[in-house]
N, C-alpha and C positions, 0 to 999 in steps of 0.2 A: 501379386496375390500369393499368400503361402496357404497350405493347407496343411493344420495341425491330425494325425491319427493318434487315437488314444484306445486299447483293447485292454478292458479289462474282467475280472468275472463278479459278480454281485448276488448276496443272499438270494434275493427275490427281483426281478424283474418287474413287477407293476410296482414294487417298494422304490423300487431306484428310480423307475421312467416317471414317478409322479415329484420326486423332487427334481430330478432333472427339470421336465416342463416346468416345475415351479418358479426353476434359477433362471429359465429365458430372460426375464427382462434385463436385473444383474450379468448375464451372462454378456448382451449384446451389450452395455454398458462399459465393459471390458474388454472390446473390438471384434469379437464375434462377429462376423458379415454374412456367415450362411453355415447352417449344422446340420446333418443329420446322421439318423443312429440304425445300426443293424446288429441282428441277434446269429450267432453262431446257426446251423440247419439242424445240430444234432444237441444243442446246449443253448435253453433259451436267457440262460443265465452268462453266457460268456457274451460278453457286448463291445462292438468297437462302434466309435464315431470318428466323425471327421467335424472337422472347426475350422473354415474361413477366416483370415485375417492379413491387413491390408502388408504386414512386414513382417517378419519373421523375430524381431525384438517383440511387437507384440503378443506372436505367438508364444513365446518363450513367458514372456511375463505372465501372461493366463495361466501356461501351466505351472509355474511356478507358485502361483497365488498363495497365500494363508486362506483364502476365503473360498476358494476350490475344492482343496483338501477338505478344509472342513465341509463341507458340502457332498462332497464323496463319502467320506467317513458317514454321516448322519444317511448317507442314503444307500448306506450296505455293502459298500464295494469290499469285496474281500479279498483281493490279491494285488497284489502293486501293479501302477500302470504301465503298460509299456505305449511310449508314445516315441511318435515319430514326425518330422516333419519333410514338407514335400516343396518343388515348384512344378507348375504346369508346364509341358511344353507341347 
């Protein structure tokens, strides 16, 4: 299991979380295996998640995506992402 983190900051938060929820199904369709998202304490607009995925190629290919980005883009994200990936131990 790899776990993708992505932080980045966005317009509006209920603008971005409602495309977000939107792209679930697409999302898991893409290897996705388990997601969730947290808001900075002091900046409800600065946002990271974390993304499940069974190998670290296909983590890479998610973030990679054209259909990502675009997805990003249309739901406000305003500063480039910084991602990162992980293994459990």
């Amino acid at each position: 299991m790899v776990r993708m983190f992505v932080r980045h900051k966005v317009n509006d938060y209920a603008v971005w979380r409602k495309a977000y929820d939107d792209f679930d199904g697409e999302r898991n369709g893409l290897g996705v295996k388990g997601d969730a998202v947290f808001q900075a304490v002091d900046d409800p607009n600065d946002v990271t998640a974390w993304h499940d995925f069974e190998t670290v190629e296909a983590a890479q290919s998610f973030a990679g995506s054209d259909r990502l980005k675009e997805v990003m883009k249309g739901a406000g994200v305003s500063s480039a992402p910084d991602i990162w990936f992980t293994n459990p131990t």
